[in-house]
N, C-alpha and C positions, 0 to 999 in steps of 0.2 A: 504494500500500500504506500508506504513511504517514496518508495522508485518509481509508482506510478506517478505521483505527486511532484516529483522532480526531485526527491531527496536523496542523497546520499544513505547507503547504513555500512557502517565501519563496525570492526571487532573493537578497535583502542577506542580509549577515548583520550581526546584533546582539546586545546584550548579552542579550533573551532566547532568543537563539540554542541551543537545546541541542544540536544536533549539526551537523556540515555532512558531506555525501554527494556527495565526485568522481568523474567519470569519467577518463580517460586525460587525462592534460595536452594541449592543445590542440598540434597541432604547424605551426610558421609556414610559407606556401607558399615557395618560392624568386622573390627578386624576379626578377620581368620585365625583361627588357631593353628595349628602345625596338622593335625590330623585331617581338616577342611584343604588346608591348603597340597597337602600329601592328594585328595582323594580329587578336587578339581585346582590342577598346575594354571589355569586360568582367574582364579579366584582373587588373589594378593593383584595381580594387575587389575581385576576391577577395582577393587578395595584404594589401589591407589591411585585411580584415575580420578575414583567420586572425590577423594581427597585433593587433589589437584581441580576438581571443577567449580567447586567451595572458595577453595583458595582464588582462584581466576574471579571469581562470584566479590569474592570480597573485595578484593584489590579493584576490579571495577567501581565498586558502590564508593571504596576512599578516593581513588583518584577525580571521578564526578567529585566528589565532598570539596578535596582542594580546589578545582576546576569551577564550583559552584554550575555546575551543570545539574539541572533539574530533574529528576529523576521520578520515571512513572511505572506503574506498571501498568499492563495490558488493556485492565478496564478501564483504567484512568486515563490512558492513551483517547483509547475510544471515547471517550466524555470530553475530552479536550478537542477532539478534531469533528465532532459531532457527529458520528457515527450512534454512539451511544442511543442519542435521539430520533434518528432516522431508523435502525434497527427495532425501538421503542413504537413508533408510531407505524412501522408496516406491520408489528406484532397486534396493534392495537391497545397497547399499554399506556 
């Protein structure tokens, strides 16, 4: 929607950052014990992936903070560019 609109969407954010748009905070697997990680050799790399997407998660949300880049998420997106309303009103709500 954004690229329709003419917008750019970046992974970084920067100082021409004008908005950043989260979804639900990443949440970390429960580390594997030795006998899980014995029974699937796949397991410890997810474990440390969801922990790396957390972390990526967070380091976003502080850099927007220093950047003062406004930060929405999804529904609030749609409330802001008025989707929200127009979705509302073909519902009949």
């Amino acid at each position: 929607m954004i690229e329709r609109w003419g917008g750019v969407v970046e992974n970084d954010v920067t100082i021409e950052t004008d908005f950043v748009i989260v979804g639900l905070e990443p949440m970390p697997l429960a580390r594997p014990d030795q006998a899980e990680a014995d029974l699937d050799p796949g397991l410890m790399e997810k474990y440390e992936a969801s922990l790396t997407a957390k972390d990526t998660y967070n380091a976003t949300l502080q850099r927007a903070k220093e950047l003062s880049a406004p930060v929405f998420n999804q529904k609030r997106f749609f409330y802001l560019i008025g989707y929200d309303a127009l979705l509302n009103t073909m519902l009949g709500k």
